[in-house]
C-alpha angles and dihedrals in degrees: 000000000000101000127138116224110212105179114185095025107085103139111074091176090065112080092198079051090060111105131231122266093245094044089069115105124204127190100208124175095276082058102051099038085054090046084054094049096050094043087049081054097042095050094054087047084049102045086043084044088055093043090053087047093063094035083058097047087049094045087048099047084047093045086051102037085058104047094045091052091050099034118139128218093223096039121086125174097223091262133055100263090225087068089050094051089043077049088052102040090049093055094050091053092049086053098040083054088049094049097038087053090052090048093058091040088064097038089043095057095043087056097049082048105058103033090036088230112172084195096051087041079057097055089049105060087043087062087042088052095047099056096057095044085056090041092054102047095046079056087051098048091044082052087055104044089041085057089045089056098046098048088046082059107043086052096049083048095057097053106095124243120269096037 
């Protein structure tokens, strides 16, 4: 797969379309044997990732199968347990996305590989992108809630004791 990807510079008749020396991007056998390696690598987090998910919906039907069938009236848990299960089911979905992404990453970029397809190549790097669009804000939002919980508890620490 020696191709060269030239992305805004479509129009070789157009001497102001031609694109500078440096702009042009080329796959060469380093690249593609390195793309083959990391989507190797992205396929087995994705297939374990899969496997963790439905450990995770059979551990939480479980969970909740077993603490429906022993509740007791005048035991709470602090928190209403439907808020807990929309809490779970929210963060499977975040990390089916996560490992979904990472799945068609990898299928994505066996497939631009072998057929040598630019298009396919394109797609690939959109699922790559989106990963770790979806990684990074899920970091972001761990750093704020982490802050918010220390400064919850810094404050609840301050007020004196008795009131």
């Amino acid at each position: 797969m020696h191709a060269k990807i030239t992305d805004r510079y479509t129009d070789k008749t157009d001497p102001m379309n031609q694109p500078p020396e440096n702009s042009i991007i080329e796959v060469t056998p380093i690249t593609e044997k390195n793309l083959n390696i990391s989507r190797k690598w992205a396929m087995f987090l994705a297939v374990v990732g899969f496997i963790v998910l439905g450990l995770m919906i059979f551990l939480g039907i479980v969970t909740g199968a077993f603490l429906a069938a022993f509740k007791s009236e005048d035991v709470t848990l602090g928190i209403q347990e439907n808020i807990i299960a929309v809490i779970f089911i929210v963060l499977l979905l975040i990390y089916f996305l996560l490992v979904l992404y990472l799945f068609r990453f990898s299928k994505s970029a066996r497939d631009a590989i072998q057929n040598h397809d630019r298009k396919k190549l394109e797609k690939t790097f959109r699922y790559l992108r989106k990963f770790f669009t979806l990684a990074g804000i899920l970091v972001i939002s761990a750093i704020l809630i982490y802050f918010l919980i220390l400064i919850i508890s810094g404050a609840s620490l301050s007020l004196p004791k008795g009131i």
